[in-house]
C-alpha positions as CSV (number, residue, x, y, z in Angstrom):
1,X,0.0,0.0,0.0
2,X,1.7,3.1,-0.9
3,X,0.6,5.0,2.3
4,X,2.6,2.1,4.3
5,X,6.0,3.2,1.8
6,X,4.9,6.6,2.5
7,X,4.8,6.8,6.4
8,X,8.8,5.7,6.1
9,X,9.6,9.3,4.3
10,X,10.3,12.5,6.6
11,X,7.5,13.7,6.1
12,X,4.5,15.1,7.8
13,X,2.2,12.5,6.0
14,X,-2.4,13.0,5.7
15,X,-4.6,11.3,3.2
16,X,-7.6,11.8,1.5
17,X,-10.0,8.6,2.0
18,X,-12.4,7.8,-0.5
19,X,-15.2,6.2,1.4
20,X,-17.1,4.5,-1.2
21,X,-16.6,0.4,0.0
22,X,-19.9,-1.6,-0.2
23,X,-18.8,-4.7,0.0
24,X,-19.0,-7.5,2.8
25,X,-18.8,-5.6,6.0
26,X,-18.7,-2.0,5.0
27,X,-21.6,-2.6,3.3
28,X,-23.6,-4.2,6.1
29,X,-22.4,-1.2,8.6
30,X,-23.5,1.5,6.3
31,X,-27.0,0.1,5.9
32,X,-27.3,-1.0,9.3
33,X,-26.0,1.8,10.9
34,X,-26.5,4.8,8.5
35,X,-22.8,5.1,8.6
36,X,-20.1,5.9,6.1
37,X,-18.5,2.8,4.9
38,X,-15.6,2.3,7.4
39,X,-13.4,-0.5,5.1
40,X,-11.2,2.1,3.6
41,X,-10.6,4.3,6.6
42,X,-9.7,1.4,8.7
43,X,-7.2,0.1,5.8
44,X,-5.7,3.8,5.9
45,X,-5.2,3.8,9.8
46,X,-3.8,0.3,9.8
47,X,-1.3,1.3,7.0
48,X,0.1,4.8,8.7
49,X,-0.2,2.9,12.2
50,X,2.9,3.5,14.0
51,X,2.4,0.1,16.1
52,X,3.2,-3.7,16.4
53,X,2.2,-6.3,14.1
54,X,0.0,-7.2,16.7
55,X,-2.0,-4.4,16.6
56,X,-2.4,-4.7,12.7
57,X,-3.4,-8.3,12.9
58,X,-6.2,-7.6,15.2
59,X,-7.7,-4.4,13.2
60,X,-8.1,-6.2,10.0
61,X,-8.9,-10.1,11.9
62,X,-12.8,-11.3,10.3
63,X,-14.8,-13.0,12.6
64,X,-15.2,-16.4,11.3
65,X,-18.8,-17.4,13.2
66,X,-21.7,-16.2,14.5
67,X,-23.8,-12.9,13.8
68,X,-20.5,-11.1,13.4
69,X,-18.8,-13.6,10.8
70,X,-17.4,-11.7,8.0
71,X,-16.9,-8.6,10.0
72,X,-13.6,-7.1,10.6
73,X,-12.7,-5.9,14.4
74,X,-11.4,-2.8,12.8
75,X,-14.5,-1.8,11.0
76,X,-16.6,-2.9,14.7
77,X,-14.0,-0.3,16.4
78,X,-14.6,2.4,14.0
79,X,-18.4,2.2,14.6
80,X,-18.8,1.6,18.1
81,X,-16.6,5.0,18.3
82,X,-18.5,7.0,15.5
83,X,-21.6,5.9,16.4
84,X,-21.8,7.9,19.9
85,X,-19.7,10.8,19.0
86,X,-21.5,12.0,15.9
87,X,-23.1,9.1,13.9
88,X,-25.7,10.0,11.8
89,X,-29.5,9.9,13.6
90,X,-31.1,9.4,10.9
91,X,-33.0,5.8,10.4
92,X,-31.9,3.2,8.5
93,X,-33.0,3.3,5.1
94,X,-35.1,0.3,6.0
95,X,-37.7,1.6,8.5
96,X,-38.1,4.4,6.3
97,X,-39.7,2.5,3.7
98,X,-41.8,0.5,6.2
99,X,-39.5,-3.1,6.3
């Protein structure tokens, strides 16, 4: 990823993040939520990360069963601390048309 190569130049580094993933979790979270899709944010953070392997590992680890399989603990993180602090309070598009 090139923001990974970029984080080891001198630099005082910032990205612009494209949110526009609608795929597998993402997509789930922004419909369930009324959310941004977090997929590509949580890629960018992981990448300019200044922390262990560890930490990496468990951001982008998919839960492999139950109601959370397929989701990413990054993408739960970046939720459960939007969500709070200035999530969107509008309704899911799905109670508005009356599913």
């Amino acid at each position: 990823m090139v923001l990974a190569g970029l984080k080891k130049l001198p630099v005082e580094l910032s990205a612009v993040v494209s949110m526009t993933d609608d795929g597998g979790s993402s997509g789930v979270l922004r419909d369930e939520l009324v959310v941004l899709p977090p997929g590509d944010v949580r890629q960018c953070l992981v990448a300019l990360a200044q922390s262990s392997q560890m930490l990496r590992d468990l951001f982008n680890y998919r839960y492999l069963s139950g109601g959370l399989k397929g989701h990413s603990f990054g993408n739960q993180t970046y939720c459960g601390g939007h969500c709070p602090f200035g999530g969107s309070t509008r309704r899911p598009a799905s109670d508005r048309e009356g599913r």
